[in-house]
DSSP file (Angstrom, degrees, kcal/mol; ACC not computed):
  #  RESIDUE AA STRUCTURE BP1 BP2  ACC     N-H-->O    O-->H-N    N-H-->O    O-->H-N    TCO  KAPPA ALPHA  PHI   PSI    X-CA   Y-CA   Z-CA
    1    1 A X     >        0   0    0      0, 0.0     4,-1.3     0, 0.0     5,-0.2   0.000 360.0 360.0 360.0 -32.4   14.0   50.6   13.6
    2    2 A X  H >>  +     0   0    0      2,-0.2     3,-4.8     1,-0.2     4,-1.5   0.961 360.0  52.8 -57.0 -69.5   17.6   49.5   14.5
    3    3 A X  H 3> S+     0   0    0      1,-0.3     4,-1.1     2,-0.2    -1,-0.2   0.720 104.1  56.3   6.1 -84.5   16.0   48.8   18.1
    4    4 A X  H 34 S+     0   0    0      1,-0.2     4,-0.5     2,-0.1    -1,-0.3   0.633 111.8  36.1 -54.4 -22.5   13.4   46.7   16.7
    5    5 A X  H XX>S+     0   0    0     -3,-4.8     4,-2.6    -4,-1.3     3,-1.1   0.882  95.0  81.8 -89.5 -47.3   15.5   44.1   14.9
    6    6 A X  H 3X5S+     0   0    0     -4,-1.5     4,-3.0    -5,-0.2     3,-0.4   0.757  97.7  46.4   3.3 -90.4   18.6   43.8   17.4
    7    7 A X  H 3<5S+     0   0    0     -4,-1.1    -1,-0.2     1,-0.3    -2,-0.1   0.766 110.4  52.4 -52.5 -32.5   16.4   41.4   19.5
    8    8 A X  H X>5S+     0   0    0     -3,-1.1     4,-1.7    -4,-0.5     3,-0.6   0.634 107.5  49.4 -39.8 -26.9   15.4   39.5   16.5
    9    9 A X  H 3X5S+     0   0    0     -4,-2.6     4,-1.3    -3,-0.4    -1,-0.2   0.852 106.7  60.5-101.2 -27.5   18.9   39.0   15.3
   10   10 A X  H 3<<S+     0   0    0     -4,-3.0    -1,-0.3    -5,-0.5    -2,-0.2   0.241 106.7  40.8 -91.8  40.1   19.7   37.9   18.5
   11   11 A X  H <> S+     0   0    0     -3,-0.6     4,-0.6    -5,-0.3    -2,-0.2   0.735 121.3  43.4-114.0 -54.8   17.4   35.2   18.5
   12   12 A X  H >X S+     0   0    0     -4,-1.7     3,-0.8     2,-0.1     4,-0.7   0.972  93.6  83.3 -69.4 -78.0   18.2   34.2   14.8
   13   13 A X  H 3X S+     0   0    0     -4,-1.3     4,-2.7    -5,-0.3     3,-0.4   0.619  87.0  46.5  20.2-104.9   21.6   34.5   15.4
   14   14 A X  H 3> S+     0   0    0      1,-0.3     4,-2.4     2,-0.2    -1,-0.2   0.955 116.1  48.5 -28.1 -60.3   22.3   30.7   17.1
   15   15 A X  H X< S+     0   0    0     -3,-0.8     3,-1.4    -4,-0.6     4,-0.3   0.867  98.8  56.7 -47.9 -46.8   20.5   29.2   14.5
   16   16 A X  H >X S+     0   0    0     -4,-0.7     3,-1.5    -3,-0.4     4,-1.2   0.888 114.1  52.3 -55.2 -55.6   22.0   30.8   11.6
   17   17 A X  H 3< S+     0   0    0     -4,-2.7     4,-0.4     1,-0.3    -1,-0.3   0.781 106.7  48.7 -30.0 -53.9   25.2   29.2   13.5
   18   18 A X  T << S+     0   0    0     -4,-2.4    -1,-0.3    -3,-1.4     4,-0.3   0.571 113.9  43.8 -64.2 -31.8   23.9   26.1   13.7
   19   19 A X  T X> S+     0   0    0     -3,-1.5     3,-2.6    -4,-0.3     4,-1.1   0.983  93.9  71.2 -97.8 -66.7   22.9   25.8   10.3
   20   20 A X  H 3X S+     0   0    0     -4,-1.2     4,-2.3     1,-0.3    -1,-0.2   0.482  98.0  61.2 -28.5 -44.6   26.3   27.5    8.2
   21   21 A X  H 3> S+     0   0    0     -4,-0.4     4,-1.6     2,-0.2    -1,-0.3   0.920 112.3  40.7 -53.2 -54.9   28.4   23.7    9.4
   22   22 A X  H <> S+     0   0    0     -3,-2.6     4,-1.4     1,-0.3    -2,-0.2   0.655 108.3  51.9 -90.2 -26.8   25.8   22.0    7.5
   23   23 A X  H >X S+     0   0    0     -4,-1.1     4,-2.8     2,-0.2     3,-2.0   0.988 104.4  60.8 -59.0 -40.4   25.5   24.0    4.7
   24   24 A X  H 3X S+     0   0    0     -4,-2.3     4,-0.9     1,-0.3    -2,-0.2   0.827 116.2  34.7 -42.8 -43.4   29.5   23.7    4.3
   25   25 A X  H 3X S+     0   0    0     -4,-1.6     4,-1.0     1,-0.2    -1,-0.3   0.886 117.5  52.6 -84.6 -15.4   29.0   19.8    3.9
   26   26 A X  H <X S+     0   0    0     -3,-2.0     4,-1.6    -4,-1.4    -2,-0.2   0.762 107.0  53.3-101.7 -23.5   25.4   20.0    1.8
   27   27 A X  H  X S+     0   0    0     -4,-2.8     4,-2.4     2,-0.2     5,-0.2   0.974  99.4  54.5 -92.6 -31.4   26.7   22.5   -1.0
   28   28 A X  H  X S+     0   0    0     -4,-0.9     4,-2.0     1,-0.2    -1,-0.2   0.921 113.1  47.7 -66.1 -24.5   29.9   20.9   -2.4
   29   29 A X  H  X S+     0   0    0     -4,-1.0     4,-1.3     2,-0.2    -1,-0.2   0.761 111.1  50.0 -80.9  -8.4   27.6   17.7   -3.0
   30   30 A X  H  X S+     0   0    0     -4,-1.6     4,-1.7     2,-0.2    -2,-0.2   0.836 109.4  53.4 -81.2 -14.0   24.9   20.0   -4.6
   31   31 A X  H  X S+     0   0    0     -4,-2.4     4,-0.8     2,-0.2    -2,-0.2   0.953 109.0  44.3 -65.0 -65.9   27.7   21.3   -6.6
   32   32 A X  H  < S+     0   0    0     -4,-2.0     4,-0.2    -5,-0.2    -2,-0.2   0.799 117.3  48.2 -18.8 -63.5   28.5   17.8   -7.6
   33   33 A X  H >X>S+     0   0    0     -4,-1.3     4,-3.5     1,-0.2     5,-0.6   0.829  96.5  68.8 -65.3 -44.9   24.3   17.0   -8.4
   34   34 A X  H 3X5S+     0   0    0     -4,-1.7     4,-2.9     1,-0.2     5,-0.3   0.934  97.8  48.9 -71.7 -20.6   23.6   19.9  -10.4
   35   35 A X  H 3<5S+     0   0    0     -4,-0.8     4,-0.2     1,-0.2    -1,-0.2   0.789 114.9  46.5  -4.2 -68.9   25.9   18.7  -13.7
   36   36 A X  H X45S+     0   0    0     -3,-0.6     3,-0.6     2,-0.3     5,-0.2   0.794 113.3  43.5-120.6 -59.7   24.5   15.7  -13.6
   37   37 A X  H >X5S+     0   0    0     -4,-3.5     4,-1.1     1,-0.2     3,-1.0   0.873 109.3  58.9 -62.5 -24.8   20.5   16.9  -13.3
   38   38 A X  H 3X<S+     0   0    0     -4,-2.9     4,-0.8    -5,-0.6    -2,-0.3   0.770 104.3  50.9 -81.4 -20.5   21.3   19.7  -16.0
   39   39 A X  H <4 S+     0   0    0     -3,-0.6    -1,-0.2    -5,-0.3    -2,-0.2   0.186 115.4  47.8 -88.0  29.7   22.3   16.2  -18.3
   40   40 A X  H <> S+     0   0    0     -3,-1.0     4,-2.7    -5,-0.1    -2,-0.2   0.594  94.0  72.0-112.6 -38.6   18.6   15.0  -17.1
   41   41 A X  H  X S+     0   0    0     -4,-1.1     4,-1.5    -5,-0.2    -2,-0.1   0.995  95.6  45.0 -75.1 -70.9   17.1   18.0  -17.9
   42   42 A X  H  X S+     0   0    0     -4,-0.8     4,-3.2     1,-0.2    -1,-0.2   0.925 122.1  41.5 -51.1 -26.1   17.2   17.5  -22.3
   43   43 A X  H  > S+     0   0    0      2,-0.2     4,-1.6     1,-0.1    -1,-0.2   0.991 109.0  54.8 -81.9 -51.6   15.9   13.5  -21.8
   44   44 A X  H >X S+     0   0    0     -4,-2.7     3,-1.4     1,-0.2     4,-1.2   0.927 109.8  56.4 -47.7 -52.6   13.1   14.5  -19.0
   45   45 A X  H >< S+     0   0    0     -4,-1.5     3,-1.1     1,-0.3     4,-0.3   0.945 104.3  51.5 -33.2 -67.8   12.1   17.1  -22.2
   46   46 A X  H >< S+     0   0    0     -4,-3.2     3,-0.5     1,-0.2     4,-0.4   0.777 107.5  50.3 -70.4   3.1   11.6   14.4  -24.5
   47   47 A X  H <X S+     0   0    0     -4,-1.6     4,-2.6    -3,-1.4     3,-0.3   0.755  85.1  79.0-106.2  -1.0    9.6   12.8  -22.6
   48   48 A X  T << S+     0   0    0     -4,-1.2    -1,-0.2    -3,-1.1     4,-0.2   0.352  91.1  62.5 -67.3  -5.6    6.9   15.3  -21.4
   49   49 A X  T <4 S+     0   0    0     -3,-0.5     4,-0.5    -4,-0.3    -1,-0.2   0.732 101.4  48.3 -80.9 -28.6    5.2   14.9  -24.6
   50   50 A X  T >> S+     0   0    0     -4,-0.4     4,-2.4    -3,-0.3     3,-1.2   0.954 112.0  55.9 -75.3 -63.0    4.6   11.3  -24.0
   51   51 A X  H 3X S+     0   0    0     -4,-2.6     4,-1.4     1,-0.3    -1,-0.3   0.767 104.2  48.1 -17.8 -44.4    3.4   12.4  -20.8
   52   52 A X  H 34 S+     0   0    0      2,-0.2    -1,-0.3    -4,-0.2     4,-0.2   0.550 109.5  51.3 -87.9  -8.0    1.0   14.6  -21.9
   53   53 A X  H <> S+     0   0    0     -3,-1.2     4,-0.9    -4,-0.5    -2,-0.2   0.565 116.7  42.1-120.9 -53.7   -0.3   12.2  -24.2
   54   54 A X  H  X S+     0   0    0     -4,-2.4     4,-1.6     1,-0.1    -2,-0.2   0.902  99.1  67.2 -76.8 -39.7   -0.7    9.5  -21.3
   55   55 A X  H  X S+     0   0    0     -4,-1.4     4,-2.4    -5,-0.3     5,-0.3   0.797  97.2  58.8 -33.3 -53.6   -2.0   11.7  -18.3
   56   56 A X  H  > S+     0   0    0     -4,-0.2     4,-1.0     2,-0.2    -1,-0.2   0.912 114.4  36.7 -65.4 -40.0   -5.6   12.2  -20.5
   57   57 A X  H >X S+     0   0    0     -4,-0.9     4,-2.0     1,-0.2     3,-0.8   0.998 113.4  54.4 -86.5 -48.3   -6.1    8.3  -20.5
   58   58 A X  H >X S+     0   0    0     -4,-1.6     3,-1.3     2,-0.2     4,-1.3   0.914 110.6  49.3 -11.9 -75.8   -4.8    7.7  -17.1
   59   59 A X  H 3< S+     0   0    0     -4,-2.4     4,-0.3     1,-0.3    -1,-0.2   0.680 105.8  55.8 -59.6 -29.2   -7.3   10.2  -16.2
   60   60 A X  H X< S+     0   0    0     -4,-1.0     3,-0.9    -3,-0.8     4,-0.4   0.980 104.9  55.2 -71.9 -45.9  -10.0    8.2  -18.3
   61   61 A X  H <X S+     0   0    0     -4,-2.0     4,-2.8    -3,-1.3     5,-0.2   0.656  82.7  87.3 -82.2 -30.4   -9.3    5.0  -16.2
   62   62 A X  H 3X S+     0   0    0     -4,-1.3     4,-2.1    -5,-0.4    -1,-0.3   0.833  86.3  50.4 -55.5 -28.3   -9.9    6.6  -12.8
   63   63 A X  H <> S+     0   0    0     -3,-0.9     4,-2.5    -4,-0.3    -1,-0.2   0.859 112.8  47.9 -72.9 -28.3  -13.7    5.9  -12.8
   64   64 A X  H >> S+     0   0    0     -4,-0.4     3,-1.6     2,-0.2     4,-1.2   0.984 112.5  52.1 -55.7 -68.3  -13.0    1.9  -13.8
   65   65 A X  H >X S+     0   0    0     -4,-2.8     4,-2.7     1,-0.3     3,-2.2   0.808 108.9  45.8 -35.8 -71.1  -10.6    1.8  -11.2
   66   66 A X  H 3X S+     0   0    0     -4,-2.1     4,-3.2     1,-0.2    -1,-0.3   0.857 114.3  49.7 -17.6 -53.8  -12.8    3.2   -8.5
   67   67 A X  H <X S+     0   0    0     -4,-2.5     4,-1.0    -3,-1.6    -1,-0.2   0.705 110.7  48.4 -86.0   1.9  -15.4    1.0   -9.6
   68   68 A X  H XX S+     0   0    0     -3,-2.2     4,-3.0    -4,-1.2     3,-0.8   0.927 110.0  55.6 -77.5 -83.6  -13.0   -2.0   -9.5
   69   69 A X  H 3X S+     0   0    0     -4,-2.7     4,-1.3     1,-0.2    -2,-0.2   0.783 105.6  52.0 -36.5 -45.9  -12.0   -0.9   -6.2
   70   70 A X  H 3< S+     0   0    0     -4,-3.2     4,-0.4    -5,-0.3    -1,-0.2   0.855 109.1  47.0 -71.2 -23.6  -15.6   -0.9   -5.1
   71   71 A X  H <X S+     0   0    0     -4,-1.0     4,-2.0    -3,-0.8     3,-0.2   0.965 106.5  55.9 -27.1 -67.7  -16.3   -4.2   -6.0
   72   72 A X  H  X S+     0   0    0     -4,-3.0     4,-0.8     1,-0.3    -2,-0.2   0.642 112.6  39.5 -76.9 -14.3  -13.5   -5.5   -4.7
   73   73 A X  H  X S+     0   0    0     -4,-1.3     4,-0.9     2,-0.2    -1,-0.3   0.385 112.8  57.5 -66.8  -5.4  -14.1   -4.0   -0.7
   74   74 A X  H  > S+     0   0    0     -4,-0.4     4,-0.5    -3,-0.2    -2,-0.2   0.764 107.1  44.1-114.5  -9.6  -17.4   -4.7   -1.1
   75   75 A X  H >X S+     0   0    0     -4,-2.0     3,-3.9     2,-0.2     4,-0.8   0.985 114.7  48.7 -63.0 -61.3  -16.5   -8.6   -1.8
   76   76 A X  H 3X S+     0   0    0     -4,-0.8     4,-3.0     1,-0.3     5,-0.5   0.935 110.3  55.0 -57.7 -45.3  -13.9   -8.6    1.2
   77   77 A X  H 3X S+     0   0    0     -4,-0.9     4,-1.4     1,-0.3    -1,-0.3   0.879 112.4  42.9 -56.0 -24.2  -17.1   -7.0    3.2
   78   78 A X  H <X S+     0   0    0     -3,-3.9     4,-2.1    -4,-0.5    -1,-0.3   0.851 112.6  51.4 -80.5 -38.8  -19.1  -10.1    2.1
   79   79 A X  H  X S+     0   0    0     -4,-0.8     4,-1.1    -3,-0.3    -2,-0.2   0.543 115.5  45.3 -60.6 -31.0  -16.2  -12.5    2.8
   80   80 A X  H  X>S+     0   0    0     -4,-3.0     4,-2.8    -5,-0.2     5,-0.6   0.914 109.2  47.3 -64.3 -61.6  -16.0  -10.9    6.3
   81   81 A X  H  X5S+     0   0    0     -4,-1.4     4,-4.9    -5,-0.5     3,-0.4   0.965 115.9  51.1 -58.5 -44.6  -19.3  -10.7    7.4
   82   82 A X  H  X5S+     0   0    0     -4,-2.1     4,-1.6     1,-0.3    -1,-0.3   0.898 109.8  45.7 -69.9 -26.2  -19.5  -14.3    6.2
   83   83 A X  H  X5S+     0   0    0     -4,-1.1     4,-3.1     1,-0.2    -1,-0.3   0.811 113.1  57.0 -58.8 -20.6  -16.3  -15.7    8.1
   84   84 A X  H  X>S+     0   0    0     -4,-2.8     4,-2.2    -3,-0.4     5,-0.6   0.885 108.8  43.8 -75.2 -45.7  -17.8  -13.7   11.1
   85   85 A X  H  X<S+     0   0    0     -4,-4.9     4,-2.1    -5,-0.6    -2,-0.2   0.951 118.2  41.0 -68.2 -38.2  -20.9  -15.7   10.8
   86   86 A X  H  X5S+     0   0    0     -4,-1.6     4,-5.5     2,-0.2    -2,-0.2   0.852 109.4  57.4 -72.0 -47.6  -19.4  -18.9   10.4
   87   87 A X  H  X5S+     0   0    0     -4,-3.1     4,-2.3     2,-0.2    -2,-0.2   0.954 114.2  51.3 -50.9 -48.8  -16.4  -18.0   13.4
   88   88 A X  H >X5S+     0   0    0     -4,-2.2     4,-0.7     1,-0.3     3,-0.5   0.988 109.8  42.9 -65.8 -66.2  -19.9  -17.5   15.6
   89   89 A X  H 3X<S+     0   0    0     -4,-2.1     4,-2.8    -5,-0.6    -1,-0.3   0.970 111.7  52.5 -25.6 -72.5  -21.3  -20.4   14.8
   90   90 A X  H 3< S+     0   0    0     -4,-5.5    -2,-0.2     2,-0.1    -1,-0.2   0.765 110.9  49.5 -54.8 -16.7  -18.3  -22.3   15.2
   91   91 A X  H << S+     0   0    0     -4,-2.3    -2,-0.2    -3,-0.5    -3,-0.1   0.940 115.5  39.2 -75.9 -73.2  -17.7  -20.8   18.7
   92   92 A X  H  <        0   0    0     -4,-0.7    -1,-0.2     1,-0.3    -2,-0.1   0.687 360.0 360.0 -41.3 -22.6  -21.5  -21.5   20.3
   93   93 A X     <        0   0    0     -4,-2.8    -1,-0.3    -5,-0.5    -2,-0.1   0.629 360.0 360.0 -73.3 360.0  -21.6  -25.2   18.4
């Protein structure tokens, strides 16, 4: 078993190196962060009710939207074809 990880670990090894500098600077600022997210934490809570209360109608809206959005490409597609027709024209005239 020993056998079988050895090569592994010398493989891993370098990285592990590579990485342990970076942690050193990335954890005293996460040390810093998490205070400051744990005083986030009680307001993000009150507001997850209004969230849940807004999500359902959001959710209602998506078919308008869609169909708003297909309108509105299928004008630009009319507004194309017709500048295309016109651009062609203007070139043979």
């Amino acid at each position: 078993m020993l056998c079988q990880i050895l090569p592994h670990a010398s493989e891993i090894l370098p990285q592990a190196q590579e990485i342990v500098p970076q942690l050193h600077e990335i954890i005293p600022q996460l040390q810093e962060m998490v205070p400051q997210l744990l005083e986030m934490v009680p307001q993000l809570l009150e507001r997850v009710p209004q969230l849940l209360e807004i999500i359902p109608q959001a959710l209602e809206m998506v078919p308008q939207v869609q169909e708003m959005v297909k309108q509105h490409c299928g004008m630009i597609s009319v507004i194309d074809n017709l500048f295309i027709s016109l651009f062609i024209c203007y070139i043979y005239n």
